[in-house]
C-alpha positions as protocol buffer text, in pm:
chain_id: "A"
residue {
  index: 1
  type: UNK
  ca { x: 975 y: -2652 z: -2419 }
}
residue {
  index: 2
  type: UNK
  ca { x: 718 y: -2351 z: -2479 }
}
residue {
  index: 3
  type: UNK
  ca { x: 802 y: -2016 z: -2424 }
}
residue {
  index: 4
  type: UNK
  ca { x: 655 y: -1798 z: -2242 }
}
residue {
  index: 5
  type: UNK
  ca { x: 471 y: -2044 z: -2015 }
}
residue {
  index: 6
  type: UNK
  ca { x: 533 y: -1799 z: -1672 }
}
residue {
  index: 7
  type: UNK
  ca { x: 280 y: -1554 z: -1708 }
}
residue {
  index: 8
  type: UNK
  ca { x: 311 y: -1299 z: -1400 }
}
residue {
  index: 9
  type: UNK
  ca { x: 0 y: -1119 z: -1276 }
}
residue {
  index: 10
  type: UNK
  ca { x: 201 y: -872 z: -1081 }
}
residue {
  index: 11
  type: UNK
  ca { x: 475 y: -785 z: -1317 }
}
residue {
  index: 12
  type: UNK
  ca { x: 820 y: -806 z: -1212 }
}
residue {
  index: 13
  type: UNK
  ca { x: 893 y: -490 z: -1385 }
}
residue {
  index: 14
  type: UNK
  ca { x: 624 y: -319 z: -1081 }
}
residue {
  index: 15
  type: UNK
  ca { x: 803 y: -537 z: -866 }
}
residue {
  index: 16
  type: UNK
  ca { x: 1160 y: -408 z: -904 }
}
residue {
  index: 17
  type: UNK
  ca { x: 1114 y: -69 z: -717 }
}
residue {
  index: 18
  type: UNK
  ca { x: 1001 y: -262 z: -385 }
}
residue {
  index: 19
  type: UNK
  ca { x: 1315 y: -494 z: -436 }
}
residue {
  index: 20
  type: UNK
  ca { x: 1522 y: -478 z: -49 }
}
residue {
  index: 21
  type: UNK
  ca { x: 1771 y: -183 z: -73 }
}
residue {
  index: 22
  type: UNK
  ca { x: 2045 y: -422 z: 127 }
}
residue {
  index: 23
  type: UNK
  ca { x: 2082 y: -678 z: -115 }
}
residue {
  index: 24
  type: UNK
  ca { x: 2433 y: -795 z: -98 }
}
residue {
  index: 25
  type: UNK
  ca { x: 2621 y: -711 z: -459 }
}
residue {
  index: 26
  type: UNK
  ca { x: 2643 y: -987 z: -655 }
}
residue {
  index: 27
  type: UNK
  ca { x: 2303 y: -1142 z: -540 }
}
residue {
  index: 28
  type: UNK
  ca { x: 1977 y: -1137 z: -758 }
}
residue {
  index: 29
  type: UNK
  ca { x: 1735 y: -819 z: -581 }
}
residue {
  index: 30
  type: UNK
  ca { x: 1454 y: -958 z: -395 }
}
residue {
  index: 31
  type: UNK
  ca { x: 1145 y: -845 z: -204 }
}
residue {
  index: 32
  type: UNK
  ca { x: 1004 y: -936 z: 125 }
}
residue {
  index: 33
  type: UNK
  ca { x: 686 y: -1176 z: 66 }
}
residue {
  index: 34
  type: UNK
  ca { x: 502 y: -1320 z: 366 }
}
residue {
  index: 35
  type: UNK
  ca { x: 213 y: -1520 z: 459 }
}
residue {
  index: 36
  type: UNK
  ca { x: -177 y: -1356 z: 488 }
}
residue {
  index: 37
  type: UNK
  ca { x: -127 y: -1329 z: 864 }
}
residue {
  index: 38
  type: UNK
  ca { x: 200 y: -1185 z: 872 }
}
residue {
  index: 39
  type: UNK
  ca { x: 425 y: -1490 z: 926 }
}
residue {
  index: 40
  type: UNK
  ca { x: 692 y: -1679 z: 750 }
}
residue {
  index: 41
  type: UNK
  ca { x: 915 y: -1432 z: 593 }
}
residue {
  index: 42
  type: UNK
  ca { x: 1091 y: -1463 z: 305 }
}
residue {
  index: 43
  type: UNK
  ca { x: 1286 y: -1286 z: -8 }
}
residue {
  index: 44
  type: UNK
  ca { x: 1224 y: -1389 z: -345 }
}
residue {
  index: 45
  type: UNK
  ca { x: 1300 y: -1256 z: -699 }
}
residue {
  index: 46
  type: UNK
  ca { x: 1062 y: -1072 z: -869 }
}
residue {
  index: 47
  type: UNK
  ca { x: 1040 y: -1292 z: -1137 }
}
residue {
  index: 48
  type: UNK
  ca { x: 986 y: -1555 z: -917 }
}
residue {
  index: 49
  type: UNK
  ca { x: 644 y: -1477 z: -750 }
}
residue {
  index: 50
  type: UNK
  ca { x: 285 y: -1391 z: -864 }
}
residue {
  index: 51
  type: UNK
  ca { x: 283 y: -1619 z: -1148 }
}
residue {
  index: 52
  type: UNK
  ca { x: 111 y: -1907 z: -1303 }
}
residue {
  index: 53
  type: UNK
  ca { x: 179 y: -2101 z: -1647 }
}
residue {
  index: 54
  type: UNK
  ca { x: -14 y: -1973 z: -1934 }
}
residue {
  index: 55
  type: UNK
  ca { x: -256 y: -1752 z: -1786 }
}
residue {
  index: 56
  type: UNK
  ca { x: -297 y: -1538 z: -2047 }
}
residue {
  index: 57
  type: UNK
  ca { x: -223 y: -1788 z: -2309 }
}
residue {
  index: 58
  type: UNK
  ca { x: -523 y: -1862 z: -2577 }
}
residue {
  index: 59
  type: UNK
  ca { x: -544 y: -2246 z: -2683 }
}
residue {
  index: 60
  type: UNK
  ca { x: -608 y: -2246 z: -3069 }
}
residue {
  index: 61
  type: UNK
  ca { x: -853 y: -2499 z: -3198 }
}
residue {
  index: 62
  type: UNK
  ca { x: -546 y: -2636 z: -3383 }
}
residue {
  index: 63
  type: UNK
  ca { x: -361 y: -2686 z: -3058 }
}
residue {
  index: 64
  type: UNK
  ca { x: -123 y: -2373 z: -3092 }
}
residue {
  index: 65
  type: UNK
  ca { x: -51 y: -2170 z: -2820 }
}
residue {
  index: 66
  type: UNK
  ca { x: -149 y: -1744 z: -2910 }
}
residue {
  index: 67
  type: UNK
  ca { x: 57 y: -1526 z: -2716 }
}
residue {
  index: 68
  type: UNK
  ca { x: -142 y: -1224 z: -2778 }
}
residue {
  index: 69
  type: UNK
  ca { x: -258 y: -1079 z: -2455 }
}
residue {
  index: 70
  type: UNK
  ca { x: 81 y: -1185 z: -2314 }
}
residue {
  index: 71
  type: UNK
  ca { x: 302 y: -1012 z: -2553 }
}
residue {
  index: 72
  type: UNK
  ca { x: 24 y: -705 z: -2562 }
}
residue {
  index: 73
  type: UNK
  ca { x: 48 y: -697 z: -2153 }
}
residue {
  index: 74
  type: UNK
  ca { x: 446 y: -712 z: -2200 }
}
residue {
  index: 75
  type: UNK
  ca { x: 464 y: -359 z: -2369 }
}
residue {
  index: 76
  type: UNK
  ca { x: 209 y: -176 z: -2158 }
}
residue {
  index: 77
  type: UNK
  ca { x: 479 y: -297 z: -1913 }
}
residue {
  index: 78
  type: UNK
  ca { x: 771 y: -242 z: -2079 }
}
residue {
  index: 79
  type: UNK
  ca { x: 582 y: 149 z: -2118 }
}
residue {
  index: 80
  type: UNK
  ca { x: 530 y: 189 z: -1804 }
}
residue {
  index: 81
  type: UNK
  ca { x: 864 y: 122 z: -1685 }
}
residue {
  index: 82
  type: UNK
  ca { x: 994 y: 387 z: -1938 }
}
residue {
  index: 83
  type: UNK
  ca { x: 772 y: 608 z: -1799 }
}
residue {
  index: 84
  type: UNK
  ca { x: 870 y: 546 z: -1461 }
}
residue {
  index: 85
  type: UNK
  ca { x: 1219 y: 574 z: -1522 }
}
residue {
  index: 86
  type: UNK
  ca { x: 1211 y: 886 z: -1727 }
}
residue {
  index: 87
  type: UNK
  ca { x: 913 y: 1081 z: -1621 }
}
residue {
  index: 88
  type: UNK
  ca { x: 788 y: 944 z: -1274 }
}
residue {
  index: 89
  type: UNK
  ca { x: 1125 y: 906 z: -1081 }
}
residue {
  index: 90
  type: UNK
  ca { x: 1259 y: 1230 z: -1180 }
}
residue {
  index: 91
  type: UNK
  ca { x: 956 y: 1387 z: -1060 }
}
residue {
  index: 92
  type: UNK
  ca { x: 871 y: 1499 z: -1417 }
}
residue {
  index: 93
  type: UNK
  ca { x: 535 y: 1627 z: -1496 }
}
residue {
  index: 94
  type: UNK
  ca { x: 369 y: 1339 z: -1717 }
}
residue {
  index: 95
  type: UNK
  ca { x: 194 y: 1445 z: -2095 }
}
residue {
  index: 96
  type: UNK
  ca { x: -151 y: 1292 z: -2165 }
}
residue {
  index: 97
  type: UNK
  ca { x: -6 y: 1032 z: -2377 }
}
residue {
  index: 98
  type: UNK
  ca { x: 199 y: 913 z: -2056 }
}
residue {
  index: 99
  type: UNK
  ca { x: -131 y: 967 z: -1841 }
}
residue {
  index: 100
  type: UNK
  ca { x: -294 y: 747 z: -2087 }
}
residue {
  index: 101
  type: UNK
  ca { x: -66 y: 478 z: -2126 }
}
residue {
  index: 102
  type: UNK
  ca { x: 0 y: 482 z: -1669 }
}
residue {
  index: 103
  type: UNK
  ca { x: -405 y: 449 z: -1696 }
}
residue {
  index: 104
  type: UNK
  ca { x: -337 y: 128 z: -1902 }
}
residue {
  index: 105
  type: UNK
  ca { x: -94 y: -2 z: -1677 }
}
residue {
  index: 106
  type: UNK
  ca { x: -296 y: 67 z: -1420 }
}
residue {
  index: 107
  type: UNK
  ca { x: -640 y: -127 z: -1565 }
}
residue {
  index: 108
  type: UNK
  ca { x: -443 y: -371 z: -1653 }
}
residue {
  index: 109
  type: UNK
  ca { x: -309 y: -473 z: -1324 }
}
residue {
  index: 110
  type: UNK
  ca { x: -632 y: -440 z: -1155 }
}
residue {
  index: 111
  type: UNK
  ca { x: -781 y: -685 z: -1402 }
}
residue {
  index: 112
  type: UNK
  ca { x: -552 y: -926 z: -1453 }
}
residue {
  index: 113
  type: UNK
  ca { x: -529 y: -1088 z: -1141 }
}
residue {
  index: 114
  type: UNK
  ca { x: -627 y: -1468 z: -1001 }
}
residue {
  index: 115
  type: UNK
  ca { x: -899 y: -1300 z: -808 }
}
residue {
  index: 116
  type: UNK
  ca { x: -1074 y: -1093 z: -1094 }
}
residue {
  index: 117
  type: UNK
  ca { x: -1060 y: -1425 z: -1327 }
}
residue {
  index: 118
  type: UNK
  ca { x: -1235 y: -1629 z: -1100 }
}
residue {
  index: 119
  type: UNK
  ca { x: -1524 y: -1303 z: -1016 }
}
residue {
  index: 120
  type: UNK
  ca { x: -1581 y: -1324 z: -1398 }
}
residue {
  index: 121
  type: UNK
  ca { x: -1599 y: -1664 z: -1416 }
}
residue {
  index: 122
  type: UNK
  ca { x: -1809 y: -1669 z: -1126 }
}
residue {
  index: 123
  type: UNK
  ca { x: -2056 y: -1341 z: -1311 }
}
residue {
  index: 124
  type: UNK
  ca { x: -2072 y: -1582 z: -1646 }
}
residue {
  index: 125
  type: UNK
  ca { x: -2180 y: -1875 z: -1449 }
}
residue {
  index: 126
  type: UNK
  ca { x: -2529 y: -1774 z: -1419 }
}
residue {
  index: 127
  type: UNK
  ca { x: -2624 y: -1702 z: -1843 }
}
residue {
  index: 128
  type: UNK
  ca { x: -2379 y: -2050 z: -1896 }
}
residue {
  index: 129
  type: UNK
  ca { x: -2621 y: -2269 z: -1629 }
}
residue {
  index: 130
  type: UNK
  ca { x: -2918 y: -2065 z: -1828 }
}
residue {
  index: 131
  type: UNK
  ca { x: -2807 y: -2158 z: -2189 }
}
residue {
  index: 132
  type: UNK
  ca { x: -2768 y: -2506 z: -2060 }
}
residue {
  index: 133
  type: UNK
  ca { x: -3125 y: -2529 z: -1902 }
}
residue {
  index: 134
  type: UNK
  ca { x: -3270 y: -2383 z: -2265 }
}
residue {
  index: 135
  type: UNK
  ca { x: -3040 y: -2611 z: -2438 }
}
residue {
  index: 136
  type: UNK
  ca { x: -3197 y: -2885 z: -2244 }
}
residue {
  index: 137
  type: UNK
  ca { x: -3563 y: -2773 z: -2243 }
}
residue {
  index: 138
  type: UNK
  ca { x: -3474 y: -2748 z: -2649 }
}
residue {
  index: 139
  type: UNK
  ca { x: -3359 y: -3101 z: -2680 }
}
residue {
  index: 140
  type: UNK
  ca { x: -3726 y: -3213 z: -2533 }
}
residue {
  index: 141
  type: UNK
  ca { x: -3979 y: -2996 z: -2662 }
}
residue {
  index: 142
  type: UNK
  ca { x: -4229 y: -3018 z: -2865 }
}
residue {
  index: 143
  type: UNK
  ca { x: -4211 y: -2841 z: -3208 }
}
residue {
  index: 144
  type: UNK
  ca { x: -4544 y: -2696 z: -3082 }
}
residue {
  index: 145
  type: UNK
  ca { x: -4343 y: -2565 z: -2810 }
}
residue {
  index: 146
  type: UNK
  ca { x: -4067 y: -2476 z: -3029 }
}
residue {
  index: 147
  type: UNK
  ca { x: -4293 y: -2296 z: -3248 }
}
residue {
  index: 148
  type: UNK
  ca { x: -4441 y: -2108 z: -2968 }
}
residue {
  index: 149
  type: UNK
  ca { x: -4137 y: -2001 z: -2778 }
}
residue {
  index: 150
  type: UNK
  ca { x: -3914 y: -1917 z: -3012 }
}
residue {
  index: 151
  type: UNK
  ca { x: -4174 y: -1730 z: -3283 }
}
residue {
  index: 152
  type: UNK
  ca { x: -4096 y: -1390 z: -3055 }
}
residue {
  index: 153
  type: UNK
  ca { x: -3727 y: -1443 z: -3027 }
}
residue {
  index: 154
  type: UNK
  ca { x: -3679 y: -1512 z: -3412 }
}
residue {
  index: 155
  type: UNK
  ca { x: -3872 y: -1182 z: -3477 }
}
residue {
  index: 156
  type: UNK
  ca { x: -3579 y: -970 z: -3320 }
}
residue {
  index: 157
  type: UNK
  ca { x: -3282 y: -1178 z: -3387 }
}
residue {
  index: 158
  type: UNK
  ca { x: -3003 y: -989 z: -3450 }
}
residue {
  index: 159
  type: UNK
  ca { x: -2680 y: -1187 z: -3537 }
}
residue {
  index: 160
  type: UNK
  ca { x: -2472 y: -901 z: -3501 }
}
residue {
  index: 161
  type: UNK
  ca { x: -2530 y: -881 z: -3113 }
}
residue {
  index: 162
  type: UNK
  ca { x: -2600 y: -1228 z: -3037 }
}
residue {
  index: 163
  type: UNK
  ca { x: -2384 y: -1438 z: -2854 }
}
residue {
  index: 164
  type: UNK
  ca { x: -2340 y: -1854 z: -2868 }
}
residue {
  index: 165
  type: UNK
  ca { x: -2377 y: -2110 z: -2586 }
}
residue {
  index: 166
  type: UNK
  ca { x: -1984 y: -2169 z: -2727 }
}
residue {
  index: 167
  type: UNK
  ca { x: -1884 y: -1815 z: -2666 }
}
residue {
  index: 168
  type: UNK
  ca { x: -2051 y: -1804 z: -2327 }
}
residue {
  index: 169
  type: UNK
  ca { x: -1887 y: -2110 z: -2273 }
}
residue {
  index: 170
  type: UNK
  ca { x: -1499 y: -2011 z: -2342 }
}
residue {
  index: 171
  type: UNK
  ca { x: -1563 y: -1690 z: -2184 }
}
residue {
  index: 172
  type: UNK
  ca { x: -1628 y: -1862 z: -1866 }
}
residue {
  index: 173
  type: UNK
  ca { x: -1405 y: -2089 z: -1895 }
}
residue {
  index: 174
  type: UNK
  ca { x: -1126 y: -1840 z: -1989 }
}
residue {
  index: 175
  type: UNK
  ca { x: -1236 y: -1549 z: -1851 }
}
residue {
  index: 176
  type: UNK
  ca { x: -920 y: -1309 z: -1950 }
}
């Protein structure tokens, strides 16, 4: 079985301050989720909600699973729940280094979610339908045409800031 599969895009450590005060002792702490209109109540664990399987989980050509972003995203929240703890709930005055790191947290959450992958997916849509149109035009031209179209292009190639029909690609198909 692989580990770290659950991948949560609202961490449960963010989670655990809205958790119901009047959970019974001895029970697991829960929060109130409900349906986009307001109906059909019900607690659930933190750990339990706002996750899918290996979101942030990078297939290797060779099959392996990198845990990267994962493991990165799990000590920006592992910081930020020190932080909260130490400096925030106290009512503590936070040091630039905390300000930085709550900034962090705070990008992170905002761009990490279901919604924001599919708006980048959706805003590399349009260059990945364009490389495939010049792929295609490319595969029936002329070397005439070749010659023509691609003399200016070849004059200011610069591989250093180029990016392949591959990259574009992955990026929209993994857009985190």
């Amino acid at each position: 079985m692989a580990h770290h599969k659950k991948q949560h895009y609202i961490p449960a450590c963010y989670l655990k301050e809205w958790c119901d005060k009047n959970t019974s002792k001895g029970h697991t702490p829960y929060v109130w989720v409900f349906d986009a209109d307001g109906s059909n109540s019900r607690r659930k664990a933190p750990g339990n909600i706002f996750h899918e399987s290996d979101m942030y989980t990078i297939e290797r050509k060779d099959g392996n699973r990198d845990l990267v972003l994962e493991h990165g995203l799990s000590q920006l929240e592992s910081t930020f729940s020190r932080i909260r703890r130490k400096t925030l709930a106290p009512k503590r005055a936070i040091n630039e280094t905390e300000r930085l790191l709550l900034c962090a947290f705070i990008a992170s959450m905002h761009s990490r979610t279901p919604a924001m992958r599919e708006h980048l997916r959706e805003q590399w849509e349009r260059p990945l339908r364009m490389m495939e149109e010049m792929n295609q035009w490319l595969s029936k031209a002329t070397p005439e045409e070749l010659s023509r179209a691609m003399a200016p292009v070849l004059s200011s190639v610069d591989s250093k800031k180029n990016i392949s029909y591959e990259q574009v690609k992955q990026i929209h198909e993994n857009p985190i």
